[in-house]
N, CA, C and O atoms as a GROMACS GRO file, in nm:
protein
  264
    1UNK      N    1   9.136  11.277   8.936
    1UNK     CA    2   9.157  11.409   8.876
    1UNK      C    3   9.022  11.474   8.848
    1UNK      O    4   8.931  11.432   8.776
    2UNK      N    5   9.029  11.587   8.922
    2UNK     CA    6   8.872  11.687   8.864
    2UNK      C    7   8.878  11.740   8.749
    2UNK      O    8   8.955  11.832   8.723
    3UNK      N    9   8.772  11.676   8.642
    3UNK     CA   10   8.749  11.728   8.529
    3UNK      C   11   8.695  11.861   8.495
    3UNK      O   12   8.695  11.917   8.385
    4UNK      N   13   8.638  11.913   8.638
    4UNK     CA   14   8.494  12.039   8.562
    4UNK      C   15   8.601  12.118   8.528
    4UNK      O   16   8.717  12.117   8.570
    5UNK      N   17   8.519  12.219   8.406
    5UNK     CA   18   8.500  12.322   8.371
    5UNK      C   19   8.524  12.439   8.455
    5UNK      O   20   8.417  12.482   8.498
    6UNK      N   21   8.658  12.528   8.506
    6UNK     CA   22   8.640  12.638   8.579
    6UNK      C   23   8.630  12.722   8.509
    6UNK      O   24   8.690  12.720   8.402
    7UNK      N   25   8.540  12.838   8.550
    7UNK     CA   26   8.559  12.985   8.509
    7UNK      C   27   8.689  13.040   8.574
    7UNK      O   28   8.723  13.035   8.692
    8UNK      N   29   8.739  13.082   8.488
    8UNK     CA   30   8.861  13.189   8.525
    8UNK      C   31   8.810  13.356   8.643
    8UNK      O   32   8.883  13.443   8.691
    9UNK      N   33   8.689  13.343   8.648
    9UNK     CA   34   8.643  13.496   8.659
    9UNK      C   35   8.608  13.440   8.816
    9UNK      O   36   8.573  13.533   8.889
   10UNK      N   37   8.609  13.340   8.864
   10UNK     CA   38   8.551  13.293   8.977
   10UNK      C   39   8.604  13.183   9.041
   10UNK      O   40   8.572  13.157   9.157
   11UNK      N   41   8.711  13.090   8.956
   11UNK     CA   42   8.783  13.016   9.023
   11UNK      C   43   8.863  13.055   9.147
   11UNK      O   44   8.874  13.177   9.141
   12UNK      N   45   8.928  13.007   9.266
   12UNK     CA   46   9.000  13.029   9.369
   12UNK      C   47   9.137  12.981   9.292
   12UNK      O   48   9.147  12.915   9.188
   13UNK      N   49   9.226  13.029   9.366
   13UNK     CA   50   9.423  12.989   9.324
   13UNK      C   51   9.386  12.861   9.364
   13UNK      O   52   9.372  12.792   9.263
   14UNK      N   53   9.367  12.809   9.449
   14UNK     CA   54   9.404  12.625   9.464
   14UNK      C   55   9.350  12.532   9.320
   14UNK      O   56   9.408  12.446   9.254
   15UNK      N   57   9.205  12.598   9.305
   15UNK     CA   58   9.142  12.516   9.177
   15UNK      C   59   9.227  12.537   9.068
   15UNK      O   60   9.269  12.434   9.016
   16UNK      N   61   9.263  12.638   9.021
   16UNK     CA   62   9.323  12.724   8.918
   16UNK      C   63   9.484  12.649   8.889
   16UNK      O   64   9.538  12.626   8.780
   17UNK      N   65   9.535  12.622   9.032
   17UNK     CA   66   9.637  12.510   9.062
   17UNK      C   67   9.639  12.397   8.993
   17UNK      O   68   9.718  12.363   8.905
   18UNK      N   69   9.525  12.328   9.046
   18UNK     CA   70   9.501  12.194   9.018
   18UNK      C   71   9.438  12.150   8.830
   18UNK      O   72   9.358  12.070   8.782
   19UNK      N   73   9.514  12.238   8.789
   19UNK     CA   74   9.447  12.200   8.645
   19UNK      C   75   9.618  12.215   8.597
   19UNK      O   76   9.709  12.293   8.625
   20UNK      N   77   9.604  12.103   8.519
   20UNK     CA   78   9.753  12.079   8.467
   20UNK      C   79   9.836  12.198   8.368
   20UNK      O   80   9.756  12.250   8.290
   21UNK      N   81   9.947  12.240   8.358
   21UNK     CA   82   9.966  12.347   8.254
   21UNK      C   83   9.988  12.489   8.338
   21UNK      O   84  10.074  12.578   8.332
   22UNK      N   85   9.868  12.467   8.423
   22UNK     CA   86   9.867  12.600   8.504
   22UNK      C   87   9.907  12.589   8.700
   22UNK      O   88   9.861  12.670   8.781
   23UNK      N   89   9.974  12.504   8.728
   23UNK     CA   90  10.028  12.486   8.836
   23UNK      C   91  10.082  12.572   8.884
   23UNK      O   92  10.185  12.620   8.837
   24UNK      N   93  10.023  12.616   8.992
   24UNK     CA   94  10.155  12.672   9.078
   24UNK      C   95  10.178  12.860   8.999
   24UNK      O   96  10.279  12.930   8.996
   25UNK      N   97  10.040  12.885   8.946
   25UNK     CA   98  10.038  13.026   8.835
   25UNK      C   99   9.868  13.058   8.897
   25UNK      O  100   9.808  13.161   8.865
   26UNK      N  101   9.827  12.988   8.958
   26UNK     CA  102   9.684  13.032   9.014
   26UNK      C  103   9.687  13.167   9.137
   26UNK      O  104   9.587  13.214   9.192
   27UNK      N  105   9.838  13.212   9.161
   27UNK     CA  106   9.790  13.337   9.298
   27UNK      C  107   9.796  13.418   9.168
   27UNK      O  108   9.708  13.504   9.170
   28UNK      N  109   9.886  13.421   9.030
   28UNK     CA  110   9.943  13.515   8.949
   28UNK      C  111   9.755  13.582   8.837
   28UNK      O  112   9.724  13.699   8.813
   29UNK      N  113   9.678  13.456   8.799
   29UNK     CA  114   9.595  13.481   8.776
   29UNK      C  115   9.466  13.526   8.895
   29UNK      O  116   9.364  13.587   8.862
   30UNK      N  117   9.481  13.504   8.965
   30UNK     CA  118   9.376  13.590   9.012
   30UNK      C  119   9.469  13.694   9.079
   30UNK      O  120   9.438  13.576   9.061
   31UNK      N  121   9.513  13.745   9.110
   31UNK     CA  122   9.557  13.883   9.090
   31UNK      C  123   9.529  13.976   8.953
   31UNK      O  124   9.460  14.078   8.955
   32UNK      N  125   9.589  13.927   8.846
   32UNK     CA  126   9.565  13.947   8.726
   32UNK      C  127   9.410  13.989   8.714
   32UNK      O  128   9.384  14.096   8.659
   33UNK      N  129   9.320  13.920   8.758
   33UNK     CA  130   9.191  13.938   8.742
   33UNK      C  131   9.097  14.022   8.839
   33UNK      O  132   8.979  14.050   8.817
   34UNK      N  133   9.174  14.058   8.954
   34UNK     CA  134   9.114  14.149   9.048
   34UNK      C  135   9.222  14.287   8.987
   34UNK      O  136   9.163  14.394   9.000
   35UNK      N  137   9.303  14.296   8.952
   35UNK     CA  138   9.352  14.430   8.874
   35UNK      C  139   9.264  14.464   8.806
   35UNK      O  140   9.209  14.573   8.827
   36UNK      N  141   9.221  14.375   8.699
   36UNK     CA  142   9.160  14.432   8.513
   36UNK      C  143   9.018  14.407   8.542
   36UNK      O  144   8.939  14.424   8.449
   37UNK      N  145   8.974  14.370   8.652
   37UNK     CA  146   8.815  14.375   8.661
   37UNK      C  147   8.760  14.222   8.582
   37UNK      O  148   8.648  14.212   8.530
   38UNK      N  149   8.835  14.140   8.585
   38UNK     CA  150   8.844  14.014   8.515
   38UNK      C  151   8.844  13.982   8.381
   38UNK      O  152   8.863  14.062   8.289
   39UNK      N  153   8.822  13.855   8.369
   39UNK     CA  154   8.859  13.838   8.211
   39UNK      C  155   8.760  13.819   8.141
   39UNK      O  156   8.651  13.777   8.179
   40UNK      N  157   8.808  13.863   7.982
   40UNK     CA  158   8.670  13.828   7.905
   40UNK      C  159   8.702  13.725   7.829
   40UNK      O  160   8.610  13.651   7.792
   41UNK      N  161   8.806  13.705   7.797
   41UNK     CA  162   8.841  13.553   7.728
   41UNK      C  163   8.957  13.443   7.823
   41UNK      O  164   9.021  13.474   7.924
   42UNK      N  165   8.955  13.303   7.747
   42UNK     CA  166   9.068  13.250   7.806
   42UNK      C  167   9.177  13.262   7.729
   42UNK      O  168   9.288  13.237   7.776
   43UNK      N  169   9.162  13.298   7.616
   43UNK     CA  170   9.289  13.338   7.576
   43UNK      C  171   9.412  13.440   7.636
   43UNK      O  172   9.534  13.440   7.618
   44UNK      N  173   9.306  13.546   7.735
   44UNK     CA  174   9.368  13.650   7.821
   44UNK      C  175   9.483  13.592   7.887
   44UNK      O  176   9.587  13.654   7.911
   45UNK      N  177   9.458  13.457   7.919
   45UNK     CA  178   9.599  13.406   7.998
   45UNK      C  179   9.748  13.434   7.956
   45UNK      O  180   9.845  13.450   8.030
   46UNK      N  181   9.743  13.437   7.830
   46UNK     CA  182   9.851  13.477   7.809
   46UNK      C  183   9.916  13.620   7.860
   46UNK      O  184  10.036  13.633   7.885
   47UNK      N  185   9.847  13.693   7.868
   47UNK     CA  186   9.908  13.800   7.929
   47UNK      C  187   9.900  13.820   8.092
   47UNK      O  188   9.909  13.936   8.131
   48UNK      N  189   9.886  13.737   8.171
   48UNK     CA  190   9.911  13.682   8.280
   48UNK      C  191  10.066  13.651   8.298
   48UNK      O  192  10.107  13.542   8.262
   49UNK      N  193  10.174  13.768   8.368
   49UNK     CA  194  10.329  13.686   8.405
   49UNK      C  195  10.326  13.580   8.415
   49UNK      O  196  10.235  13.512   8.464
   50UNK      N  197  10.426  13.547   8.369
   50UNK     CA  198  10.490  13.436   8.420
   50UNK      C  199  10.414  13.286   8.321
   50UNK      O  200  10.466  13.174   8.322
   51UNK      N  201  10.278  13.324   8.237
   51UNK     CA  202  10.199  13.235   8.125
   51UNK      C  203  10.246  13.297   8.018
   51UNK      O  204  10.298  13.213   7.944
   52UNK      N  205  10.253  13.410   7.971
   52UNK     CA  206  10.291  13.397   7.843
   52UNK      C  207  10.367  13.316   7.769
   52UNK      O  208  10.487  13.297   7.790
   53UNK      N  209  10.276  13.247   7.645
   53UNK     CA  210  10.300  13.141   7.561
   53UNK      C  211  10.288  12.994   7.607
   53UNK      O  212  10.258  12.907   7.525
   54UNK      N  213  10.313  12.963   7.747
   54UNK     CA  214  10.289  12.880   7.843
   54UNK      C  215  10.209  12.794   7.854
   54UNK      O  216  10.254  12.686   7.892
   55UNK      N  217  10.058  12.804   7.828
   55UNK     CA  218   9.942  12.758   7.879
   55UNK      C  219   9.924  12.669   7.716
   55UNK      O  220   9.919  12.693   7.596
   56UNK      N  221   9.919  12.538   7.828
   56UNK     CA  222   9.933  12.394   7.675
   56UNK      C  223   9.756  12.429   7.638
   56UNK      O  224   9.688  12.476   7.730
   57UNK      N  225   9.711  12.411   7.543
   57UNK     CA  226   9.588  12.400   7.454
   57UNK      C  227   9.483  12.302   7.555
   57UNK      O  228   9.368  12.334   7.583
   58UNK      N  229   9.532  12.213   7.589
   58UNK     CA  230   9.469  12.110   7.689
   58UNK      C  231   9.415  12.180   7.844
   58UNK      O  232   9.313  12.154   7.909
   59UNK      N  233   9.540  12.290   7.876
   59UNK     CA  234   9.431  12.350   8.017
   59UNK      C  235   9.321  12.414   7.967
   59UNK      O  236   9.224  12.424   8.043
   60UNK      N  237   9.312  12.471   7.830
   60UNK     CA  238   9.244  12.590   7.833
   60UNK      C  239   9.093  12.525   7.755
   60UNK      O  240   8.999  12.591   7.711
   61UNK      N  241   9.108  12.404   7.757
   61UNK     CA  242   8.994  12.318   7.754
   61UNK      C  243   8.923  12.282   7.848
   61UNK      O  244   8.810  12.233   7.841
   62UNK      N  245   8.992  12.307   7.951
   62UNK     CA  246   8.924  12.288   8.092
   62UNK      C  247   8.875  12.439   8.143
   62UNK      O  248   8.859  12.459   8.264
   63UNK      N  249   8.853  12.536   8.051
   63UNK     CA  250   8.815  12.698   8.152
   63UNK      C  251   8.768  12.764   8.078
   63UNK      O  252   8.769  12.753   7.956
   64UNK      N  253   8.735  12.818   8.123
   64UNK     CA  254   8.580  12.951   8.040
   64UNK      C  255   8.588  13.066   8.084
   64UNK      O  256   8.675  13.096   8.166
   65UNK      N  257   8.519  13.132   8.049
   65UNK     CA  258   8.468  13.275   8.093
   65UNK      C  259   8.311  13.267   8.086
   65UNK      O  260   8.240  13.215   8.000
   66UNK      N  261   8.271  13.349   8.227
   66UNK     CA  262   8.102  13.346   8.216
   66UNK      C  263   7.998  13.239   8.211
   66UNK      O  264   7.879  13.268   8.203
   0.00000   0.00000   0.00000
């Protein structure tokens, strides 16, 4: 299992995939992020379809911004 650290602002959908919590929601966020000019927090996920409330505390230990 890959541990790093992705940025949300630069990750690809496959990486974005492969982090638990957020499966299979990686085409929804980067869309999300080529709309709004990207994100400034990870909390933003939540307002990402289809994540709202969704995203366990544990993915969002694995992602950043910047």
């Amino acid at each position: 299992m890959n541990m790093d650290i992705l940025d949300l602002n630069t990750a690809d959908q496959d990486a974005l995939d492969s982090i638990e919590g957020l499966g299979g929601h990686g085409p929804e966020i980067v869309r999300y992020r080529q709309e709004r000019g990207g994100f400034t927090s990870v909390d933003q996920l939540d307002e990402v379809p289809g994540l709202t409330g969704k995203v366990p505390p544990e993915a969002k230990t694995r992602l950043r911004v910047g």
